[in-house]
N, C-alpha and C positions, 0 to 999 in steps of 0.2 A: 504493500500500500504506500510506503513511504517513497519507496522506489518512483512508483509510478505518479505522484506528488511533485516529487521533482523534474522527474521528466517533461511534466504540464507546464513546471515554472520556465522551464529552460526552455522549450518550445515558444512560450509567451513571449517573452528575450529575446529570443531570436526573430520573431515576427514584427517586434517592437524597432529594433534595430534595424533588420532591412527597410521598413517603413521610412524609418529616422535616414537611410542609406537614401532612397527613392526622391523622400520630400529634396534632402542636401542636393541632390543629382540636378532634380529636375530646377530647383533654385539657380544651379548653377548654367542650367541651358536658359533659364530664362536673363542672367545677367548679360551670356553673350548672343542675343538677340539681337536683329534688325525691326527697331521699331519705326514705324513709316506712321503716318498723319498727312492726311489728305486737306490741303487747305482750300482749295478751289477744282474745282471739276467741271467741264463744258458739257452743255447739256447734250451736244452732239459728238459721238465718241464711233470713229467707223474701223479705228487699228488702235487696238493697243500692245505696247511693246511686248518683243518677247526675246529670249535670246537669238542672236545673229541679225536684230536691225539695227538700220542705222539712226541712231539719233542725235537730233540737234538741242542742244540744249542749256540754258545759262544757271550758273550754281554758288552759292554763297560759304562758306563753309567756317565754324564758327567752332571755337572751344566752350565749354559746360559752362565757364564763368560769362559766357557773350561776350569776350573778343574775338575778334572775327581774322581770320589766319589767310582768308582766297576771298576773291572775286572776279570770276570771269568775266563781269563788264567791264571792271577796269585791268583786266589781264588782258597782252594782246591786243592792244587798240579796241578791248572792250568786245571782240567778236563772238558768238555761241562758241562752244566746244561743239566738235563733232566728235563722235565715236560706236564704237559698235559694243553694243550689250552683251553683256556676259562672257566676255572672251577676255576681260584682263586688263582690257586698255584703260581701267578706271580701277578705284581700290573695288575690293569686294563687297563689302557693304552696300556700296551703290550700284556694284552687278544686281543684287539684292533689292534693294528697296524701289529700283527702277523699274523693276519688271511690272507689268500690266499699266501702262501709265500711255494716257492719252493727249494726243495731242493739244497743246493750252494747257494742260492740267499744271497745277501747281501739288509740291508735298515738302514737307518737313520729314527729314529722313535721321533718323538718331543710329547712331554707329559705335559699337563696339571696341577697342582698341584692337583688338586681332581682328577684327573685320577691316579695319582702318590702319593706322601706319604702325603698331604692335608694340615693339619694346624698344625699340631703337629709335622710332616719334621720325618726323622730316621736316626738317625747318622750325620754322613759328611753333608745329606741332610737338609739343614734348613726350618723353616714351610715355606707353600705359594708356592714353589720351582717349575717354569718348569725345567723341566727336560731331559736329550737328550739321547738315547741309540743309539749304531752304532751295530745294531744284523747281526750274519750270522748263517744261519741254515742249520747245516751237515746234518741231514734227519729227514722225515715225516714219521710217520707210524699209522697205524689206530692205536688206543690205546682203554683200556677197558670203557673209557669213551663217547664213542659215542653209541650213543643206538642201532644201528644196530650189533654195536660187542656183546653185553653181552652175548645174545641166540648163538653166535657164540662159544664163550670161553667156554659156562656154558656147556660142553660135555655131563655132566649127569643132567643136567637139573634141581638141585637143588635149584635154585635159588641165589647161592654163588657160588664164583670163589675161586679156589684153588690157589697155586702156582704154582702145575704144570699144572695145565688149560691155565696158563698165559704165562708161556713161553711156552708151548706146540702153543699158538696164535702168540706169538714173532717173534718166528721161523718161522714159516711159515709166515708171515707177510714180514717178510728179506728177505725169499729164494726166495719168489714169486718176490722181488726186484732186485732180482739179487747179493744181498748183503749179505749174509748166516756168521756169527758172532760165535764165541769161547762159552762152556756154560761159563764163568769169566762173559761175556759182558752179557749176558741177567741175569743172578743170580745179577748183579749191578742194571739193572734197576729194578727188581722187589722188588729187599728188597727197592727202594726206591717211587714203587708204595703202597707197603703194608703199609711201614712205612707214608705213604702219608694220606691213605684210611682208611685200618683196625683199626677202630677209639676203639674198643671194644678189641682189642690187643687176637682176638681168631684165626689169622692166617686164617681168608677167609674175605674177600669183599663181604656181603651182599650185597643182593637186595635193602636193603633202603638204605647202606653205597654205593652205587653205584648212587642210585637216587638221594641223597643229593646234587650232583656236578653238577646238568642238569639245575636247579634254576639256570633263566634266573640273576639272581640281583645278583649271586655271577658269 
């Protein structure tokens, strides 16, 4: 009887514990979470982002105390960022918090320090550092980085994307939008896709130079 007394207590312990283990655990995925707040949303929403588009978009980015560390309007003679979602070109957090986001839409995006610049910090950002961006995103459009587009772009089926394969997809990617652009405006984005991509500097976007970006971990 005594035996079996203990056994109930030890069992109890043990269930108590892994519980105490579960609640610790899951506290601790909620600390490195990407929490996103939606400040403004257009009532007309026809694409929202997903990994491998391209998007344009302006972003502020601020430490917990509210000093503010970037600004992309006034970075760069103030011009949008352009980049492609979820492939790395941006910290992760904001691979993250970007996703499903419509054009116009506005969000406050709060970041994690290993989602953000980690234990080494960069710049203004010191290590450890959450961190907060106020993003608004001028437009969505499929970019060459989604695997349904490449066999789109790759015209001649070579397995490499040209440049003009790429704004040849641009364009029409805009006009289909209803938003048809100057060549200035796509010749901009593209030297900063190549300049992104064409890692081998032979002016085309390989097959593997294109698969490199789909890796989930980046």
């Amino acid at each position: 009887m005594m035996w079996t007394l203990v056994s109930c207590i030890l069992y109890v312990f043990a269930l108590s514990k892994l519980d105490l283990w579960s609640v610790l655990a899951r506290a601790d995925e909620l600390l490195n979470e990407v929490k996103t707040e939606v400040v403004f949303k257009p009532e007309q929403c026809t694409q929202k982002s997903k990994k491998g588009d391209l998007i344009n978009a302006h972003y502020d980015g601020y430490l917990l105390d509210g000093s503010q560390f970037y600004c992309s309007r006034t970075d760069k003679a103030g011009h949008p960022q352009w980049f492609v979602l979820g492939v790395g070109q941006v910290i992760k957090g904001l691979d993250i918090g970007m996703m499903d986001m419509c054009a116009g839409e506005k969000r406050k995006i709060t970041v994690p320090s290993d989602l953000a610049f980690g234990k080494n910090g960069k710049g203004p950002v010191p290590p450890n550092a959450t961190v907060v961006f106020e993003v608004e995103v001028l437009s969505v459009s499929r970019g060459p980085r989604s695997m349904e587009a490449f066999t789109l772009i790759d015209l001649d089926q070579d397995r490499s994307l040209t440049k003009a394969e790429v704004k040849e997809y641009l364009k029409l990617e805009y006009e289909k939008g209803g938003k048809p652009r100057d060549d200035p405006f796509y010749e901009k984005i593209i030297a900063d896709i190549f300049r992104k991509s064409d890692r081998d500097r032979d002016g085309l976007i390989s097959s593997k130079e294109y698969n490199i970006y789909e890796h989930d971990e980046l």
